[in-house]
C-alpha positions as a Python dict, from the first residue, in 0.01 Angstrom:
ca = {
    (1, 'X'): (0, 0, 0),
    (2, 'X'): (-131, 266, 248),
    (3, 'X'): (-429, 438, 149),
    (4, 'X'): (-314, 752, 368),
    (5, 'X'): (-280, 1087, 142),
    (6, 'X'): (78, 1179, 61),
    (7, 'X'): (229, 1509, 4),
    (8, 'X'): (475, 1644, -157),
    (9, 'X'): (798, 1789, -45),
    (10, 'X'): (713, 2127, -129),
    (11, 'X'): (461, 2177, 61),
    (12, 'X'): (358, 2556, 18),
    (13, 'X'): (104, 2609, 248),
    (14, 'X'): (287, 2454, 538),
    (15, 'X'): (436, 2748, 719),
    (16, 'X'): (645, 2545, 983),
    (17, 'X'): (985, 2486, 821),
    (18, 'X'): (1190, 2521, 1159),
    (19, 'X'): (1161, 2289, 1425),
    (20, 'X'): (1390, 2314, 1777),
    (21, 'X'): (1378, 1963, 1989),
    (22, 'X'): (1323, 2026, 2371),
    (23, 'X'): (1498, 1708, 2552),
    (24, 'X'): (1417, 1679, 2954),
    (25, 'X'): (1156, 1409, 3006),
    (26, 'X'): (1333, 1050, 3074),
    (27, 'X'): (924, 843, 2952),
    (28, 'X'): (637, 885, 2749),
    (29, 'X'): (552, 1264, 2717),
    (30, 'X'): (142, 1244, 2775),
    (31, 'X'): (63, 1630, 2826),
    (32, 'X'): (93, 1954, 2724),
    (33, 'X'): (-69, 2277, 2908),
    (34, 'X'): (-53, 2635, 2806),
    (35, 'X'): (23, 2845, 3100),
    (36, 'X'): (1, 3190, 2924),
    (37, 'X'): (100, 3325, 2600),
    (38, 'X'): (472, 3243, 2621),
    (39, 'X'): (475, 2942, 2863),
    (40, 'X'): (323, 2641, 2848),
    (41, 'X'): (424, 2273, 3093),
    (42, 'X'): (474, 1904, 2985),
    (43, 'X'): (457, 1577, 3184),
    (44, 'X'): (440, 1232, 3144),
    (45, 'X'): (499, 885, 3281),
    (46, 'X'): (862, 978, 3488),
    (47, 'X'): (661, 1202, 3696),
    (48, 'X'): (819, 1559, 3652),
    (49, 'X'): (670, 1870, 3510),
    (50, 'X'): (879, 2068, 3283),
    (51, 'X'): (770, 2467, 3220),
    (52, 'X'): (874, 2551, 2867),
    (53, 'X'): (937, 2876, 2696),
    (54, 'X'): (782, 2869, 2380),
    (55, 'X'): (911, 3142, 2186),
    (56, 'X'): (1299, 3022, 2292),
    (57, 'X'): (1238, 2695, 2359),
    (58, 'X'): (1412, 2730, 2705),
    (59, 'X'): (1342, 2522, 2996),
    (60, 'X'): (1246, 2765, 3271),
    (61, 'X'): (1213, 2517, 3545),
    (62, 'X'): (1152, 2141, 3627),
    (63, 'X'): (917, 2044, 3934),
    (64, 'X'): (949, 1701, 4111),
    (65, 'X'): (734, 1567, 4360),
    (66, 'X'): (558, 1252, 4206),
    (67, 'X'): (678, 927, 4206),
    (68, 'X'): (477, 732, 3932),
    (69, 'X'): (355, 862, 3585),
    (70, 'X'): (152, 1166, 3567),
    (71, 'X'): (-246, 1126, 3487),
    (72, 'X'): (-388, 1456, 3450),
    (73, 'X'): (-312, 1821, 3441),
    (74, 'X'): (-502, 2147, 3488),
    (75, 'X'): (-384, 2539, 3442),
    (76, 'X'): (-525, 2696, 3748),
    (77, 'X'): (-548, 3143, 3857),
    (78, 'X'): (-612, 3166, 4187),
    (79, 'X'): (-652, 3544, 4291),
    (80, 'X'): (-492, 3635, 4654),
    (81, 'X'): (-570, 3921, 4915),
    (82, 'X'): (-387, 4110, 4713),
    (83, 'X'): (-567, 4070, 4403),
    (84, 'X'): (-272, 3989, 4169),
    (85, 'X'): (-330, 3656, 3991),
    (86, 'X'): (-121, 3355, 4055),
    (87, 'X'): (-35, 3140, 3748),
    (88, 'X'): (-70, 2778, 3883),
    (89, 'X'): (-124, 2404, 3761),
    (90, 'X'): (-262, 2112, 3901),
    (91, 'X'): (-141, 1788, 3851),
    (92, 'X'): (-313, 1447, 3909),
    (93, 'X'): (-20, 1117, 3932),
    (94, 'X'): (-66, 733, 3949),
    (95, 'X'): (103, 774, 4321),
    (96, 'X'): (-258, 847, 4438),
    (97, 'X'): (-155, 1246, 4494),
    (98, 'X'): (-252, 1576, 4356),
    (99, 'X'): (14, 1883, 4368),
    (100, 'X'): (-93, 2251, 4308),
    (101, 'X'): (221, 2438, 4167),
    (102, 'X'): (338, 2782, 4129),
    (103, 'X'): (474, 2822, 3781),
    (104, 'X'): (662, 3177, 3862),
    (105, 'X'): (888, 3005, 4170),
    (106, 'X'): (829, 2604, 4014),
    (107, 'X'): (777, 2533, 4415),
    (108, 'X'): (508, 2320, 4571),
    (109, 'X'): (160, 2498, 4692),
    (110, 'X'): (26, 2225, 4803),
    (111, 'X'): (-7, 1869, 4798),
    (112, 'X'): (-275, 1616, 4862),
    (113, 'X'): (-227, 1215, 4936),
    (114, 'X'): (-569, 1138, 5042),
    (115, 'X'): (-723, 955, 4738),
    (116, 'X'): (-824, 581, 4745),
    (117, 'X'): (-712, 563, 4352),
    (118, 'X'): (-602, 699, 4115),
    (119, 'X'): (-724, 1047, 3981),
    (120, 'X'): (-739, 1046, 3583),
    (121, 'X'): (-892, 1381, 3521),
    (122, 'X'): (-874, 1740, 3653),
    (123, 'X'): (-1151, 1972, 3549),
    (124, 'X'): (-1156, 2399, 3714),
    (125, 'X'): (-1423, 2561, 3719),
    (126, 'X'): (-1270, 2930, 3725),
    (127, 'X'): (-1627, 3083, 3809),
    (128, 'X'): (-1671, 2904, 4140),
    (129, 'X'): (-1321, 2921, 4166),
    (130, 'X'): (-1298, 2580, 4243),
    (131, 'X'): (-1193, 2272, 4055),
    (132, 'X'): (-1273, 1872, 4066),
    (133, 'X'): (-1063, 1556, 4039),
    (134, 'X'): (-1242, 1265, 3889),
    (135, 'X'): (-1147, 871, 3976),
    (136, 'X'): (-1351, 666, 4141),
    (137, 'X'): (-1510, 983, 4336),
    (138, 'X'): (-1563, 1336, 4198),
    (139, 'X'): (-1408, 1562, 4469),
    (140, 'X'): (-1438, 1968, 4486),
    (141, 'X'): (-1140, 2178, 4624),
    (142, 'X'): (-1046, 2538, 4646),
    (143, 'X'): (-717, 2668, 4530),
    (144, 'X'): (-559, 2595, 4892),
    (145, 'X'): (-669, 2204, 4804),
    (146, 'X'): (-912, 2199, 5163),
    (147, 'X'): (-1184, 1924, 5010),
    (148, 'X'): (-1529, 2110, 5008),
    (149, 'X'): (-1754, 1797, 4896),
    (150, 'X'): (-1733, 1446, 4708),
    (151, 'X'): (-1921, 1245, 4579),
    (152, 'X'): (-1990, 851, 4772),
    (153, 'X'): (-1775, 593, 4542),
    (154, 'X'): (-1889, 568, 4248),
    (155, 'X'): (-1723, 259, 4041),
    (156, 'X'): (-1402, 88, 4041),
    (157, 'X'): (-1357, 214, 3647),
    (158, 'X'): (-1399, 555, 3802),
    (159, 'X'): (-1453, 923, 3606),
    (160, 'X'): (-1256, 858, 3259),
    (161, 'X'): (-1330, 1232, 3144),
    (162, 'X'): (-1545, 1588, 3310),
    (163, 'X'): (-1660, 1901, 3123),
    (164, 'X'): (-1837, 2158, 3293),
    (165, 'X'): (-2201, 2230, 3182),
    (166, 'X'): (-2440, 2547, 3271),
    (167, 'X'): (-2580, 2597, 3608),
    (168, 'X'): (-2333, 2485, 3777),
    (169, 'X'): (-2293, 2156, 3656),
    (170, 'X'): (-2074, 1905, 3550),
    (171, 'X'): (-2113, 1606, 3338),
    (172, 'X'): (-1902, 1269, 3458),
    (173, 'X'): (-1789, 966, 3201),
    (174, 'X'): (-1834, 641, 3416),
    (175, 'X'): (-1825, 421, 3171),
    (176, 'X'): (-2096, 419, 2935),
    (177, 'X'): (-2275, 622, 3191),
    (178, 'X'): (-2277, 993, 3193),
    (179, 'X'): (-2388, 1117, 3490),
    (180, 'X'): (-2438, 1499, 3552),
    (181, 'X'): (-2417, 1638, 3907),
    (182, 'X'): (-2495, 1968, 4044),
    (183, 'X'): (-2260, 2216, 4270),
    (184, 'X'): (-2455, 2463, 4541),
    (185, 'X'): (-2273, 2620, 4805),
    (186, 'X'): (-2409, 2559, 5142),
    (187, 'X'): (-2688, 2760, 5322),
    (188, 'X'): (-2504, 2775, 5694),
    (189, 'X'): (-2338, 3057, 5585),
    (190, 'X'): (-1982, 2798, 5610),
    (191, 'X'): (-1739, 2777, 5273),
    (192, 'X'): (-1853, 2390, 5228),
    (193, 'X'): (-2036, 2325, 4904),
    (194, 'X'): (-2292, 2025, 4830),
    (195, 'X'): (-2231, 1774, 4522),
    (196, 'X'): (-2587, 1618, 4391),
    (197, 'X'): (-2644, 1374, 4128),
    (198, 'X'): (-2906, 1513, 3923),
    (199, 'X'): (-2909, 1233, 3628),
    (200, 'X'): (-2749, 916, 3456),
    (201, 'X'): (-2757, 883, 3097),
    (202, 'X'): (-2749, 565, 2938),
    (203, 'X'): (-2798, 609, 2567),
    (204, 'X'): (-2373, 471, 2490),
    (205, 'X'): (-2372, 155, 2409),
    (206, 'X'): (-2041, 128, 2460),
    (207, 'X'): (-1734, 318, 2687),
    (208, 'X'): (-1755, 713, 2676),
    (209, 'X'): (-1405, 778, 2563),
    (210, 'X'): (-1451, 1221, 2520),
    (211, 'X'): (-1607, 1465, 2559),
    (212, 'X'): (-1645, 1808, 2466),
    (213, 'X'): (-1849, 2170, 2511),
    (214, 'X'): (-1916, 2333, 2245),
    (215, 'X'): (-2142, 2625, 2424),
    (216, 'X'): (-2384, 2661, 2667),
    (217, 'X'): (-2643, 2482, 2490),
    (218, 'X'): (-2425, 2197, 2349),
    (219, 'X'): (-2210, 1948, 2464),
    (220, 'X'): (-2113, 1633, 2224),
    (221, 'X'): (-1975, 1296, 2408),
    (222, 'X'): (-1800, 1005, 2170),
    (223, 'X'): (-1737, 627, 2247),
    (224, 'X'): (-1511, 331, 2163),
    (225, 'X'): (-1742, 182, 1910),
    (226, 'X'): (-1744, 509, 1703),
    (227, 'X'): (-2078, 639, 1885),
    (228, 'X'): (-2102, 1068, 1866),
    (229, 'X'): (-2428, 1239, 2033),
    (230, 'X'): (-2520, 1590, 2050),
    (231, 'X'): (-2630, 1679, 2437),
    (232, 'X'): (-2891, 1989, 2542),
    (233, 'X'): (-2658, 2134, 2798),
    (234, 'X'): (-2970, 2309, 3000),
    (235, 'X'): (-3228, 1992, 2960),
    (236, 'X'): (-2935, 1671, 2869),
    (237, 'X'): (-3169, 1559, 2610),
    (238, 'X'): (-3078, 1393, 2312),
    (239, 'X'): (-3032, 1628, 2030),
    (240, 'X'): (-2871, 1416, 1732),
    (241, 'X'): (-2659, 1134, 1697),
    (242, 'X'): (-2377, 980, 1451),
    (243, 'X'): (-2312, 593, 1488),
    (244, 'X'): (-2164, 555, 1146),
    (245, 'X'): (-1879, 715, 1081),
    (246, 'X'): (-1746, 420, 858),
    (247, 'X'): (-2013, 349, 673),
    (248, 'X'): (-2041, 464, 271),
    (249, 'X'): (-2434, 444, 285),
    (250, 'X'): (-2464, 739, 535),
    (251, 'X'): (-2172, 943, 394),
    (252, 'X'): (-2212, 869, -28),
    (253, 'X'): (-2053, 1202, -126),
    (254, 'X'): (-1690, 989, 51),
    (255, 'X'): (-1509, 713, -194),
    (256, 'X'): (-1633, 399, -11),
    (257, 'X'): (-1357, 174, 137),
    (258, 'X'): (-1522, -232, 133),
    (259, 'X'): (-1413, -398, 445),
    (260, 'X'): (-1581, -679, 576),
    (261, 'X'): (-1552, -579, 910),
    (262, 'X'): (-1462, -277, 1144),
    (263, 'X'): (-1255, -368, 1493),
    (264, 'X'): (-1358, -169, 1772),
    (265, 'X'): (-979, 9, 1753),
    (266, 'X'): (-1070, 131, 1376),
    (267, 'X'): (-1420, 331, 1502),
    (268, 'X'): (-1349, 465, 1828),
    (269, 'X'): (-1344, 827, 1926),
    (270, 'X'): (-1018, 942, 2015),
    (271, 'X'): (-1093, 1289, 2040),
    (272, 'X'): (-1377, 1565, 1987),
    (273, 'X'): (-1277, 1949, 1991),
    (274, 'X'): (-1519, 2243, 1837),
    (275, 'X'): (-1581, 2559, 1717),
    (276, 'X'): (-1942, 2702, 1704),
    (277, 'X'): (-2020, 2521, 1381),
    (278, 'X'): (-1896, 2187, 1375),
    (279, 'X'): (-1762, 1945, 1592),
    (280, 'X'): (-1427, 1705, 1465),
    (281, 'X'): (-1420, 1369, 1577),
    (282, 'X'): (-1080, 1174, 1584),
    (283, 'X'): (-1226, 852, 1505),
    (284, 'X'): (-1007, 556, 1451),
    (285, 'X'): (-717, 635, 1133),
    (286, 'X'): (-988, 932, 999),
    (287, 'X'): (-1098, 1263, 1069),
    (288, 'X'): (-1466, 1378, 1072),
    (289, 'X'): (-1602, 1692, 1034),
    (290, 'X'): (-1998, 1700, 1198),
    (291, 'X'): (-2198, 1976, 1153),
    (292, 'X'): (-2449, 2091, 1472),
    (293, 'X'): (-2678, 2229, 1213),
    (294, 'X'): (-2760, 1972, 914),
    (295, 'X'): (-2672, 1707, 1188),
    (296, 'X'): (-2518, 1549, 952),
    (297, 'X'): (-2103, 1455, 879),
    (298, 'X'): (-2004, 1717, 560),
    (299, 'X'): (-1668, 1629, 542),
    (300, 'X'): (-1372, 1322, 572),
    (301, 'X'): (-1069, 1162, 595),
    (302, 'X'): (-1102, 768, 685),
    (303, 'X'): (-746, 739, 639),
    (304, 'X'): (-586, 1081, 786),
    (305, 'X'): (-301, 851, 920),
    (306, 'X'): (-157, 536, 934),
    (307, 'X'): (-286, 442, 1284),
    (308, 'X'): (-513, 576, 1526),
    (309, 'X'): (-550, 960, 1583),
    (310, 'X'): (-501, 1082, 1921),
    (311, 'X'): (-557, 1436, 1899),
    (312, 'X'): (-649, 1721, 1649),
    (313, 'X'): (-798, 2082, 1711),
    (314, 'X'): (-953, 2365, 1474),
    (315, 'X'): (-726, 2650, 1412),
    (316, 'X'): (-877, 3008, 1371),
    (317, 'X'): (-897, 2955, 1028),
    (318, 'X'): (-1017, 2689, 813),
    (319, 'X'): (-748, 2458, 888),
    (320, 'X'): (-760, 2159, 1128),
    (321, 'X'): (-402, 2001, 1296),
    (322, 'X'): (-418, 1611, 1364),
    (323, 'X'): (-169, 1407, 1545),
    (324, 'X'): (-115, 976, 1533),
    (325, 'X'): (-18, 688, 1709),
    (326, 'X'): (237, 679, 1375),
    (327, 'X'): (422, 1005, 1456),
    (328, 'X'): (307, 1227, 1205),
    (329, 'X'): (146, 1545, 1256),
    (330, 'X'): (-71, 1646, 967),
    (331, 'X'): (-254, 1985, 872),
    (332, 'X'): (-567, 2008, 652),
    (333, 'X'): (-772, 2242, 498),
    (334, 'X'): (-1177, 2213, 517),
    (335, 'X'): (-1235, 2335, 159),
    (336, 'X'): (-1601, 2348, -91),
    (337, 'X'): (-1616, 2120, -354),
    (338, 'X'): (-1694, 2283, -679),
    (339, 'X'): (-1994, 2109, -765),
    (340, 'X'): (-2048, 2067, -1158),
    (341, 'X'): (-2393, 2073, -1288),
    (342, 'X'): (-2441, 1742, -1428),
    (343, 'X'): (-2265, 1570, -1138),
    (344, 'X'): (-2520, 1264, -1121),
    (345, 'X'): (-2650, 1266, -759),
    (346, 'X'): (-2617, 946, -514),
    (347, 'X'): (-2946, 889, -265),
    (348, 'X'): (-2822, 637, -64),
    (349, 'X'): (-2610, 261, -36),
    (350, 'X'): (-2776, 53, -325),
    (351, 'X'): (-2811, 385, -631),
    (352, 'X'): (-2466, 450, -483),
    (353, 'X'): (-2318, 54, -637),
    (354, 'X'): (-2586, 67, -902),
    (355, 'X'): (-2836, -185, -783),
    (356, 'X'): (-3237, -110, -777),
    (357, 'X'): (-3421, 174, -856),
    (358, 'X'): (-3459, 513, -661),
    (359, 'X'): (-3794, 628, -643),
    (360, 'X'): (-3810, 961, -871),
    (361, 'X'): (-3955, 1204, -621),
    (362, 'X'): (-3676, 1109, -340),
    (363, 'X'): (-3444, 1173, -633),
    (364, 'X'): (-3537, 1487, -709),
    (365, 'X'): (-3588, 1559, -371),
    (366, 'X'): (-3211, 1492, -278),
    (367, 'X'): (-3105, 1635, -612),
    (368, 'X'): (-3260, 1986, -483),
    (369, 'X'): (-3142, 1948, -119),
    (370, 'X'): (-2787, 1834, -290),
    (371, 'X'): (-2804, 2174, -528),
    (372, 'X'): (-2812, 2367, -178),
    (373, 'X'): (-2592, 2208, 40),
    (374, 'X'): (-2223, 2299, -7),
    (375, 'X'): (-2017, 1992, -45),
    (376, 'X'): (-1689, 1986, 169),
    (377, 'X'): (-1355, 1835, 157),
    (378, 'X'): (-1064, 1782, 388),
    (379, 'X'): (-728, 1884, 174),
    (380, 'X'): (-387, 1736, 337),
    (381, 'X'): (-216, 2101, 269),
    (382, 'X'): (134, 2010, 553),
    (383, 'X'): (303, 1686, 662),
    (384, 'X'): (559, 1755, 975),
    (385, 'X'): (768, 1462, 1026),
    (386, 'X'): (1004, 1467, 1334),
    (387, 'X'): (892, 1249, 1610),
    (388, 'X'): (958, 877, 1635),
    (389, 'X'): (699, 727, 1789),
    (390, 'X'): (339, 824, 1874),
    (391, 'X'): (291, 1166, 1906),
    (392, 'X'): (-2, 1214, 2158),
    (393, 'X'): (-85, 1602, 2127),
    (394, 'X'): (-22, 1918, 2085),
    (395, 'X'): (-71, 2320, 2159),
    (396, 'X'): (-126, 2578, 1883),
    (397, 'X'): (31, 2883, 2027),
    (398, 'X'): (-48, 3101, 1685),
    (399, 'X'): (238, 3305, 1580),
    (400, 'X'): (480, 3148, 1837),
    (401, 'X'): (423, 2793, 1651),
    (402, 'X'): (288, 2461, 1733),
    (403, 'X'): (466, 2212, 2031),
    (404, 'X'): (371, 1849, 2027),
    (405, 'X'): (506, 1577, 2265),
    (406, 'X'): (577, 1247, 2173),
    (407, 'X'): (634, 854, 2318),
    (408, 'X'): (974, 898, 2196),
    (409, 'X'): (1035, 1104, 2484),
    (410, 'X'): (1055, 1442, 2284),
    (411, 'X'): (888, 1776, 2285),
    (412, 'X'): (887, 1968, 1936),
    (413, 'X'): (865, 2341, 1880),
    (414, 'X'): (765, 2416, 1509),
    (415, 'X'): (826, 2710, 1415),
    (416, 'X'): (707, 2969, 1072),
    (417, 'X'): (1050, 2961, 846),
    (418, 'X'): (955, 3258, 726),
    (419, 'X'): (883, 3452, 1031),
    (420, 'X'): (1174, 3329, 1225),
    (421, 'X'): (1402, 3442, 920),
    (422, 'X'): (1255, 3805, 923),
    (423, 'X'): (1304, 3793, 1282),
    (424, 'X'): (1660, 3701, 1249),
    (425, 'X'): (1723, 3959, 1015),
    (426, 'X'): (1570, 4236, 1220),
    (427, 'X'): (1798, 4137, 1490),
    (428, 'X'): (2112, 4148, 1257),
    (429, 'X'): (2011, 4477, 1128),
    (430, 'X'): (1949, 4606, 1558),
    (431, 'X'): (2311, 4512, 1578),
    (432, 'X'): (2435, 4665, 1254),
    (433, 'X'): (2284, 4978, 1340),
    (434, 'X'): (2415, 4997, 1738),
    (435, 'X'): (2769, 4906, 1621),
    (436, 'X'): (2740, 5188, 1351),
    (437, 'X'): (2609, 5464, 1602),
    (438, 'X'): (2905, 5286, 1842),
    (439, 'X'): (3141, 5348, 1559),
    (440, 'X'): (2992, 5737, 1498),
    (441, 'X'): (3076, 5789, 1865),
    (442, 'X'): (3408, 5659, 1861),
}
């Protein structure tokens, strides 16, 4: 029996009761991209870029120009002589180009078919107003796509994931490498920049498989084996570090699940998003909640789904969205545990089970720091079933709803019940009212 939490069919916190299904992509759908606060784009592995309405759910346009599956995607402004800004995206394909596209017309800025591989990340760094494509080179372009600097080759693996860091920085996955390079615009007075490797990191024991920035002091990288450290953005220094996610000795407060044994699959990092506070980590089936402060993991889910999570991102509230490799999409709640007074208090793996004896001051030592620290919990609070397969992420677009795209080929728009009804009913009443003043005219 799966251990995954169920909920039940009324699910009265779950706003999104209304779901439209937008049908266009022929493969996989890999990406979503919001391109303002209506629009957003989708693509995948058949190669075309859909722009999506995501109030209506209308397709506004479909751009084609790649002839293998689509790698990576960037939103992109570019600002003209004329000063008005340009909605644009990048995208990165398997055919060894890179198209810049205008999302008003859906026609081709430019397009680029000088790579020696594949690119599998875009990064834009709106300050320089410039942006890099990661594969087995990190290259720096304009808007107009002239190359301003790369870097020599770096390995056949290539750049697996960029986020930009302070000072004009960057910080490369190559592997289990990270390796930060530095930007500077040349001295000769041309518009060519300089790329500089300023430092490799080697403290992953194992493939970097995300990374995130949470500000500009902090950046947090995760790896296949379930690895999570905390980065000095200014310094890269080693702030903190997590290696053990799955295991009930670090994390007593969580019902223990025995297993002999974890498979690499089961503890790696899927995903890392932030909000000033905490980081969550997508780590195998479970969700993590990791607080920058305490340094410590304060909340849980080792079994948020069925199979691995791909993707999950804090709303503005307390809630978190996750989606999985078995089609659900899932919202929780990161609630306080009411803590009751004589609530005996676990110090560590063997007191946990019941074996040996604690020593009495580092009981009442963790009984005190236990009295102060707030206990958290991760509460399942909606369940939105829809897709068939694997549903590999999704945008929160507030108000408007949540899309998520899927393996099964689908894009999703779910949508507040409650606020589409009112909205429904507003419009009814509009019409009521202009037949009636019609009807007075008449």
């Amino acid at each position: 029996k799966s251990s995954v939490q169920t909920i039940g069919e009324e699910q009265i916190q779950n706003p999104y009761t209304e779901l439209l299904v937008l049908k266009g992509h022929q493969d996989i759908v890999r990406f979503l991209v919001q391109i303002d606060d209506c629009r957003f784009a989708s693509a995948g592995d058949d190669g075309i870029i859909f722009l999506w309405n995501a109030q209506t759910g209308e397709k506004l346009c479909e751009l084609h120009g790649h002839t293998h599956k689509i790698t990576a995607i960037a939103p992109f402004s570019s600002s003209d002589v004329t000063e008005e800004n340009t909605d644009l995206i990048i995208t990165a394909s398997a055919d060894r180009t890179v198209i810049v596209w205008d999302c008003t017309s859906g026609s081709q800025i430019h397009k680029v078919s000088c790579f020696h591989s594949t690119v599998k990340c875009l990064t834009v760094l709106q300050r320089l107003n410039v942006w890099l494509s990661g594969g087995s080179d990190l290259c720096v372009w304009n808007g107009k796509l002239d190359l301003l600097c790369k870097t020599s080759h770096l390995t056949d693996a290539g750049i697996s994931a960029l986020v930009e860091l302070p000072k004009n920085c960057v910080a490369a996955a190559v592997g289990k490498e990270l390796i930060i390079f530095r930007l500077s615009a040349s001295n000769d007075g041309s518009e060519s920049w300089n790329i500089h490797e300023v430092k490799r990191l080697v403290d992953h024991q194992d493939n970097i498989s995300s990374l995130v920035s949470v500000n500009d002091l902090i950046f947090v990288t995760g790896s296949h084996i379930g690895e999570l450290i905390v980065w000095d953005a200014l310094d890269w220094t080693k702030q903190a570090s997590e290696c053990n996610f799955w295991d009930s000795s670090v994390h007593p407060d969580v019902q223990p699940e025995i297993k002999l044994s974890q498979s690499p699959h089961e503890t790696s990092v899927q995903h890392l998003t932030s909000d000033e506070e905490c980081v969550f980590a997508a780590v195998g089936k479970g969700i993590y909640v990791y607080n920058l402060q305490m340094k410590r993991v304060i909340a849980c889910q080792r079994t948020a789904h069925d199979s691995s999570v791909l993707h999950i991102e804090k709303l503005p509230n307390r809630q978190l969205i996750s989606c999985s490799e078995d089609g659900s999409v899932r919202i929780w709640e990161l609630r306080e545990k009411q803590q009751l007074p004589a609530e005996p208090i676990p110090t560590g793996f063997f007191n946990m089970w019941g074996f040996g004896r604690a020593n009495k001051q580092a009981s009442q030592a963790a009984k005190k720091m236990h009295e102060n620290t707030p206990v958290y919990f991760l509460e399942l609070v909606g369940d939105l079933i829809g897709h068939s397969s694997a549903v590999q992420m999704f945008l929160y677009f507030g108000e408007l709803g949540l899309a998520t795209c899927s393996a099964d080929h689908l894009i999703i728009l779910w949508k507040d019940g409650e606020r589409e009804s009112s909205l429904r009913s507003l419009t009814l009443f509009k019409k009521l009212a202009q037949n009636g003043d019609l009807q007075l005219k008449l």
